[in-house]
N, C-alpha and C positions, 0 to 999 in steps of 0.2 A: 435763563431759567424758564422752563416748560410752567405754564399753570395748569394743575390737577383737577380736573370736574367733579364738583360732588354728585358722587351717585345716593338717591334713597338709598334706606336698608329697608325692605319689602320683606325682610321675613316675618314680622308677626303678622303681616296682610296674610300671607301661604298659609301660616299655623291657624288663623281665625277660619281662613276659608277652608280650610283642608277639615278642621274640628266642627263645621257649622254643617258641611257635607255628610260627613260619620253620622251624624247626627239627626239628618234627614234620613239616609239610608235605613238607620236603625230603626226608624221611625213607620218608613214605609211596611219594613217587614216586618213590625209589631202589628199593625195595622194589618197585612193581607193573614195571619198567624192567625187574630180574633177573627176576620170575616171566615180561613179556611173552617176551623171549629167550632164556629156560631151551632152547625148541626145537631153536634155531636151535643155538644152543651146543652140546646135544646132539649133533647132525646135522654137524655141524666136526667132533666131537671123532671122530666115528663113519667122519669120508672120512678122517680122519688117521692113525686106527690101522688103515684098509687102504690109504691108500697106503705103511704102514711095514712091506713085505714088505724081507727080505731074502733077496738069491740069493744062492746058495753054488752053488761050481763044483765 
């Protein structure tokens, strides 16, 4: 009779690393999304607080 070598099972290592990866990714492109539109938001926030004149009679 041959003896069987136990091999690990490494798959929740793959699923941790694979879902911890996803998740920088997302991360990163959340991240260059606000720095892309930083401008743009600026520039809103900047028509906003001059269309908020108030007239007094």
């Amino acid at each position: 009779m041959s003896e069987q070598t136990k091999v690990k099972d490494r798959f929740w290592l793959y699923v941790s690393g694979t879902i911890f990866s996803l998740l920088v990714v997302i991360a990163m492109v959340k991240q260059s999304e606000t720095e892309k539109f930083a401008p743009i938001k600026q520039q809103l926030e900047e028509e906003a607080a001059q269309m908020n004149i108030r007239v007094l009679n």
